[in-house]
N, C-alpha and C positions, 0 to 999 in steps of 0.2 A: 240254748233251745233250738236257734236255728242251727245249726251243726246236728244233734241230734236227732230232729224232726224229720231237716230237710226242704222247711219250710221256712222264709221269710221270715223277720221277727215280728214284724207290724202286720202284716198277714193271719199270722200265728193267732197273734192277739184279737184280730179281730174277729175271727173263726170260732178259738175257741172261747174266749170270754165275751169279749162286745155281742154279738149277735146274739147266742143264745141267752144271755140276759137285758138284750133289746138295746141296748147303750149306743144310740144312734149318732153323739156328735165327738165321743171320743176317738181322736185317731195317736197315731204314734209316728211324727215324721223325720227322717232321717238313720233310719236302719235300727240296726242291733246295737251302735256305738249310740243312738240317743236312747236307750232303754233305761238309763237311769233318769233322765233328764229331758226329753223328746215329748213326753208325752201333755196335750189337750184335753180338756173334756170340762163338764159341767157338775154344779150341785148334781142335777137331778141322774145324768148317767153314774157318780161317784156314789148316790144315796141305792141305786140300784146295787152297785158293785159291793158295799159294806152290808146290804143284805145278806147278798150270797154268800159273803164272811161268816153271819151270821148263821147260815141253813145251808150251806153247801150244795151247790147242784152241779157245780160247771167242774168241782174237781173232787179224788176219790178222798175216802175220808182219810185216808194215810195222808197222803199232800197236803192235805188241809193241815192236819196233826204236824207237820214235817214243817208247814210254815207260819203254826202260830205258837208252836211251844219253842224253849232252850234247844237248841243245839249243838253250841258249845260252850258249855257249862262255866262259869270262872273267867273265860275272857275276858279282862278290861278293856276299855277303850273311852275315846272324848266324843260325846254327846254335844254335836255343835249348838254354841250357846248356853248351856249348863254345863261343860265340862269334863271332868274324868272321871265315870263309873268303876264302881270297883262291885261288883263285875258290870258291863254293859251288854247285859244278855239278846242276844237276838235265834230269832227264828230260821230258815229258809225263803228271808224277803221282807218280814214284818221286825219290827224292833218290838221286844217283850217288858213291857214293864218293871215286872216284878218290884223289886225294894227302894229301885232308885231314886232321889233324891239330890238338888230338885231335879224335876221332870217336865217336860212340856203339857204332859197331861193333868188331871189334878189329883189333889190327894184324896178325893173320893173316889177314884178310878181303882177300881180292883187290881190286885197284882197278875191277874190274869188277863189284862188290859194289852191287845198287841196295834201295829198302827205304824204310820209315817209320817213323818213332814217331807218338808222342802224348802227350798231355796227361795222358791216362789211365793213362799209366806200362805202356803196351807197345809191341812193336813187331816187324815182320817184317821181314827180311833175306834174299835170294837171293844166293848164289856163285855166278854160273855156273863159275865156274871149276873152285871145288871140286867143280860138281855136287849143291850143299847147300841148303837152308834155314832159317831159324829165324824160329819163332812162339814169342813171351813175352808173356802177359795178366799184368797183377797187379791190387791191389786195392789199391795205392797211386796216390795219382798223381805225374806225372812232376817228380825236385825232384834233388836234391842227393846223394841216394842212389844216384841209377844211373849219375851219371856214371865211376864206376870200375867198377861191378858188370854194368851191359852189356857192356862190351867183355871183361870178364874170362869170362864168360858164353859169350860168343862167340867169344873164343880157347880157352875149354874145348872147345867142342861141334867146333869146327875140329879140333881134336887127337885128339880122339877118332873123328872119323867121318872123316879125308884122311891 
């Protein structure tokens, strides 16, 4: 992005996504090399940001489409902690649900369900289906612990809110 733009990567981000969706304490520090891994921020900036997952404002609806559907189709790959999808479908950015099994997310989660973890032991989730999302921060990082408690997590909040 920064190559292309022109612009800084944490710059970038905070121009185009942080500001226009008010996200005051997320920053991104240490360049373009910590854009996987680099970034800060809160529930409530990350509750804003799975909004606009949700209703799009800050990008067109093609980008959007481009980063919550398949993009290439049948790739396998291992799913840290649950292991080796056959396929391990992802988006441009989002990892895509679909059939997988198991999954971080739960099995009420639609297969239209897109979203990330991390390392850091949290992670965001969009239903479009349900119409829902889920933001989990913790102060562990990511191990052996969440593999049952995310998805259990997430078929809670399912039941409660559809």
């Amino acid at each position: 992005m920064q190559r292309e733009s022109g612009i800084e990567f944490g710059r970038y981000l905070t121009e185009a996504v942080c500001e226009p969706l008010g996200m005051v304490t997320t920053r991104l520090d240490g360049g373009p090399a910590a854009a996987g891994f680099g970034a800060t921020s809160t529930v409530a900036d990350l509750a804003v940001f799975a909004g606009d997952l949700l209703r799009p404002s800050t990008v067109s609806a093609q980008m959007h489409a481009d980063a919550t559907t398949v993009q290439f189709p049948g790739l396998d790959g291992v799913l840290p902690g649950y292991g080796v999808q056959r396929p391990n479908d992802w988006g441009l950015g989002f990892e895509i649900r679909n059939s997988k099994s198991p999954h971080w997310t739960g099995e009420c989660n639609s297969t239209r369900t897109f979203g990330h973890f991390g390392q850091s032991g949290g992670f965001i989730w969009v239903d479009p289906k349900a119409d829902l999302a889920l933001v989990v921060l913790t102060a562990r990082d990511f191990g052996d612990w969440a593999l049952d408690l995310w998805p259990a997590i997430s078929d809670a909040v399912l039941a409660e809110y559809t």
